[in-house]
Backbone as ProteinMPNN parsed JSONL, in Angstrom:
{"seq_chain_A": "XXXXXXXXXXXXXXXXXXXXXXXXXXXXXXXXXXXXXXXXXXXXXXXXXXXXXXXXXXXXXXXXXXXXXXXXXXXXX", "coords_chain_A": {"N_chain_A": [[98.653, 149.605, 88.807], [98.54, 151.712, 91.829], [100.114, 151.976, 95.007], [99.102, 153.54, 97.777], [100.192, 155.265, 100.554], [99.213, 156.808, 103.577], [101.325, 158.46, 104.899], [101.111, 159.796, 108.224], [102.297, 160.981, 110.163], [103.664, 162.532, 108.643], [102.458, 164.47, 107.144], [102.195, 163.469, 104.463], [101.894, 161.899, 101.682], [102.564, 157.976, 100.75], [103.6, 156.877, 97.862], [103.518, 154.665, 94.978], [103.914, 153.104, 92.22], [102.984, 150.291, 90.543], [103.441, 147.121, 88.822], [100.948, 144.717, 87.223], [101.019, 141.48, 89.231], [102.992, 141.662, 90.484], [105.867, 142.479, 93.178], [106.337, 144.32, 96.058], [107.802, 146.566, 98.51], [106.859, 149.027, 100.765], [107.835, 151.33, 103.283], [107.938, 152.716, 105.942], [108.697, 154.28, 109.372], [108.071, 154.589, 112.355], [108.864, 156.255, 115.52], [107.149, 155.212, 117.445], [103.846, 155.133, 118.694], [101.51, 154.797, 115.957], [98.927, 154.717, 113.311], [97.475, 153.369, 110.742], [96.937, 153.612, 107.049], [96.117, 151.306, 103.642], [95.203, 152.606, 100.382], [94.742, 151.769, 97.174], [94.668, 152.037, 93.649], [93.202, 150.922, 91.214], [93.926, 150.422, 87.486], [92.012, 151.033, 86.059], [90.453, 152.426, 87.979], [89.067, 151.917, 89.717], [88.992, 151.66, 93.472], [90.538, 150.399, 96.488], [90.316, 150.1, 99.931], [92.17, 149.167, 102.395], [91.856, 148.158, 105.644], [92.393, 150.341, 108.829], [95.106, 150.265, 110.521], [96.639, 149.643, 113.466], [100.035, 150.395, 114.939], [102.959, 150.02, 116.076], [106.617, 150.596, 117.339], [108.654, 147.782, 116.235], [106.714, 146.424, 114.893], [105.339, 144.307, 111.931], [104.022, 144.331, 108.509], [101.863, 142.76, 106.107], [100.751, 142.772, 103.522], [98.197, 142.169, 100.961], [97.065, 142.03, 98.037], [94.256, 141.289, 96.512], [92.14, 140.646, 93.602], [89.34, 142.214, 94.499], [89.908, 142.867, 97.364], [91.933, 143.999, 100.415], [94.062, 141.785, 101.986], [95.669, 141.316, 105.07], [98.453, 140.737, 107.134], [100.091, 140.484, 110.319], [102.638, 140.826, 112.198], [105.205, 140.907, 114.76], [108.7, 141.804, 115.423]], "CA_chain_A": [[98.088, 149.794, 90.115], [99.031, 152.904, 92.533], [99.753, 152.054, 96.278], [98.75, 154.825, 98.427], [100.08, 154.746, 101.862], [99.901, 157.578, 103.944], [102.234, 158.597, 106.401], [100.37, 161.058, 108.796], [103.36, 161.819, 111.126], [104.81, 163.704, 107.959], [101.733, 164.635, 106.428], [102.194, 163.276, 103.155], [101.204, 159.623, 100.821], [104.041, 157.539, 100.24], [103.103, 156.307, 96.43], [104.627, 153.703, 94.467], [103.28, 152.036, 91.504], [103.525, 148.489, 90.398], [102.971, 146.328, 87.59], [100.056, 143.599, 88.106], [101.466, 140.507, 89.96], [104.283, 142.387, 91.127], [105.833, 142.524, 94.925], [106.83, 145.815, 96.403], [107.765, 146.995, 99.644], [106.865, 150.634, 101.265], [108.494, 151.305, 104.423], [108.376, 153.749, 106.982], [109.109, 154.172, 110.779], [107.74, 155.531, 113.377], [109.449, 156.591, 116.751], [106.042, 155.397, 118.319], [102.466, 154.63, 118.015], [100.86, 155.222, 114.798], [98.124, 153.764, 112.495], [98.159, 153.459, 108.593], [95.763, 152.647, 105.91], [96.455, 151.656, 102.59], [94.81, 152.839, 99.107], [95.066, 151.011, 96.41], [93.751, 152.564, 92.851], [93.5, 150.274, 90.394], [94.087, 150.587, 86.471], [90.481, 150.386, 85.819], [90.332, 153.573, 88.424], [88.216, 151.477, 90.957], [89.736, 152.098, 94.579], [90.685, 149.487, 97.735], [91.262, 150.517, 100.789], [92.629, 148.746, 103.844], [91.168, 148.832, 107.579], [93.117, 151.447, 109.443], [96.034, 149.344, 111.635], [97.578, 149.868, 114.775], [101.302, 149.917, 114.443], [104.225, 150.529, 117.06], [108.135, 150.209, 117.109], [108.658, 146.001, 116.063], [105.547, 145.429, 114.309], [105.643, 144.695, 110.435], [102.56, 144.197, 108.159], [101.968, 142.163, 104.892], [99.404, 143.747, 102.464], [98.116, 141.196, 99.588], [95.596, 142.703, 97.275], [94.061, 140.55, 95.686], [91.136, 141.295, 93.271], [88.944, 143.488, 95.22], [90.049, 142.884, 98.467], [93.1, 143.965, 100.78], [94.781, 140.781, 102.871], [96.903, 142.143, 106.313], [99.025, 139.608, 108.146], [101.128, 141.219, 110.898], [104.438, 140.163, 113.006], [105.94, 141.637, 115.226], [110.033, 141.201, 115.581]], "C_chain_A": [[98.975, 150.777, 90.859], [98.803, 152.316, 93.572], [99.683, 153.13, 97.2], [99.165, 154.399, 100.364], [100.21, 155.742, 102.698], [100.107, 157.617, 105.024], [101.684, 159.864, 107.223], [101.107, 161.333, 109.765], [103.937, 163.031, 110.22], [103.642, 164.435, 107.365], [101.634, 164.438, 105.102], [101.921, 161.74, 102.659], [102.858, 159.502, 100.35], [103.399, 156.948, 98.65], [104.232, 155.518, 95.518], [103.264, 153.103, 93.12], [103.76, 151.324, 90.642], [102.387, 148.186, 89.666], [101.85, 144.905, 88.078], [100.844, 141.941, 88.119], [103.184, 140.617, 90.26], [104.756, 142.14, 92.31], [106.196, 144.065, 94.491], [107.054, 145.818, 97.747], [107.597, 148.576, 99.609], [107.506, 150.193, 102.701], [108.818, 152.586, 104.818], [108.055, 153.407, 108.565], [108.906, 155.225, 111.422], [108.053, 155.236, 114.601], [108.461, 155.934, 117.456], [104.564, 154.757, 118.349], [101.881, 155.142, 117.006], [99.475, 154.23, 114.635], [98.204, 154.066, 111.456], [97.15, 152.389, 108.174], [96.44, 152.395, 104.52], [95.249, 151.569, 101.405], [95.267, 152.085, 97.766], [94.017, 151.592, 95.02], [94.024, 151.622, 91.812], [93.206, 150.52, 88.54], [93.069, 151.055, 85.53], [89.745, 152.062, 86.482], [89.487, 153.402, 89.675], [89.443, 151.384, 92.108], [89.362, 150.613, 94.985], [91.089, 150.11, 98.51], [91.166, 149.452, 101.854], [91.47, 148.947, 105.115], [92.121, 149.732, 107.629], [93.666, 150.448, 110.877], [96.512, 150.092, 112.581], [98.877, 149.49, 114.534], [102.234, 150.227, 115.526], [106.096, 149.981, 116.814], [108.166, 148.605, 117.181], [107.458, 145.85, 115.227], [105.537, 145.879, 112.614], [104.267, 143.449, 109.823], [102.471, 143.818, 106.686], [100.882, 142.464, 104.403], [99.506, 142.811, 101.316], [97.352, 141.783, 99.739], [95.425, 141.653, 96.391], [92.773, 140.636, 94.925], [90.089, 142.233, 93.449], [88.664, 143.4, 96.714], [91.453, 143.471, 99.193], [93.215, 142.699, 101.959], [95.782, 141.068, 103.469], [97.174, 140.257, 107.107], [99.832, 140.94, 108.941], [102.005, 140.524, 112.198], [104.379, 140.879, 113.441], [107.78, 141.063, 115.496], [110.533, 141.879, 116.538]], "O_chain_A": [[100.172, 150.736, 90.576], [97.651, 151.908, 93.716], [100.786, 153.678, 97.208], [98.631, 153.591, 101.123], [101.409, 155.948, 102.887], [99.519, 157.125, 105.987], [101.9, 160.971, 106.731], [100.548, 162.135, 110.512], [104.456, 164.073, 110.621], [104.153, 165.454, 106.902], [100.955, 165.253, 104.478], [101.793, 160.71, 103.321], [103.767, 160.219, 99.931], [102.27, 156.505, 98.861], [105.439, 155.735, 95.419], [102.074, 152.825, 93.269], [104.784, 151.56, 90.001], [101.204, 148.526, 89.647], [102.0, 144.253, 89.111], [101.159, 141.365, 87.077], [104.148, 139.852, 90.227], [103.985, 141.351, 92.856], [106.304, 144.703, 93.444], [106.418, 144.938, 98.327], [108.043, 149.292, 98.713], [107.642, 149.046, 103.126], [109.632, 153.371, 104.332], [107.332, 152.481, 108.933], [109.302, 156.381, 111.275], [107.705, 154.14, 115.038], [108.87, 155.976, 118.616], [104.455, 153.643, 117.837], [101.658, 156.333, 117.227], [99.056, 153.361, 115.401], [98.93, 154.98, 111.067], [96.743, 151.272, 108.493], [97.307, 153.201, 104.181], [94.441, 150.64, 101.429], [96.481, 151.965, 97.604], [92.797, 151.625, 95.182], [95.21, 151.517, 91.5], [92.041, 150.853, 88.325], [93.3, 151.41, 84.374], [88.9, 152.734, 85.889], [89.205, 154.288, 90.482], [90.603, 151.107, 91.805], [88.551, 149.841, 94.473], [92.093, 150.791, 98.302], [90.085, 148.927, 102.123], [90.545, 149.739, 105.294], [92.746, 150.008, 106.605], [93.017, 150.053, 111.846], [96.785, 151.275, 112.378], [99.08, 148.407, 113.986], [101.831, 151.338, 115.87], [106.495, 149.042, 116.125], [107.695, 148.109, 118.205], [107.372, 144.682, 114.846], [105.642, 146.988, 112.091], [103.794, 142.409, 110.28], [103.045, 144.608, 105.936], [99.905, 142.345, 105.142], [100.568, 142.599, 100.73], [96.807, 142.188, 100.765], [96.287, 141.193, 95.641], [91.906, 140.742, 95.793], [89.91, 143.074, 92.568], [87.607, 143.713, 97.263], [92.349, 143.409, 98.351], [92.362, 142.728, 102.847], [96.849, 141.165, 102.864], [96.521, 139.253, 107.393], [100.115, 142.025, 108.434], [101.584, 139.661, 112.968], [103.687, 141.817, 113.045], [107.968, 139.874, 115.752], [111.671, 141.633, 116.94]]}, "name": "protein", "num_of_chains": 1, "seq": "XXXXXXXXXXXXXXXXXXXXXXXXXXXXXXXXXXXXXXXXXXXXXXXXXXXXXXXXXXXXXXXXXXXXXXXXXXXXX"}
């Protein structure tokens, strides 16, 4: 599986890929207000994507994929 996350302050996808029933973290920071989707391509070549979140300085966001869904929790600290 390929996570696709892109960062549109820099213009570029952060990409990582992970073995199935894996963890991972991505992580980036923004000075500010953003939003962020994530992609998810799976092995198979069938896509997931995310809603499109609201994010600001403190707030951190838990992404479970789980068969053909994405699952968001989000905190703020």
């Amino acid at each position: 599986m390929i996570l696709i996350a892109p960062d549109r302050q820099k213009r570029r996808d952060l990409k990582q890929q992970i073995e199935n029933n894996a963890q991972t973290c991505i992580t980036y920071k923004d000075g500010g207000e953003s939003t962020y989707l994530l992609l998810v391509i799976l092995e198979s070549g069938d896509t997931i994507q995310s809603l499109e979140h609201y994010a600001e300085g403190g707030y951190a966001f838990t992404e479970t994929v789980v068969k053909s869904q994405i699952i968001t929790s989000q905190s703020k600290y």
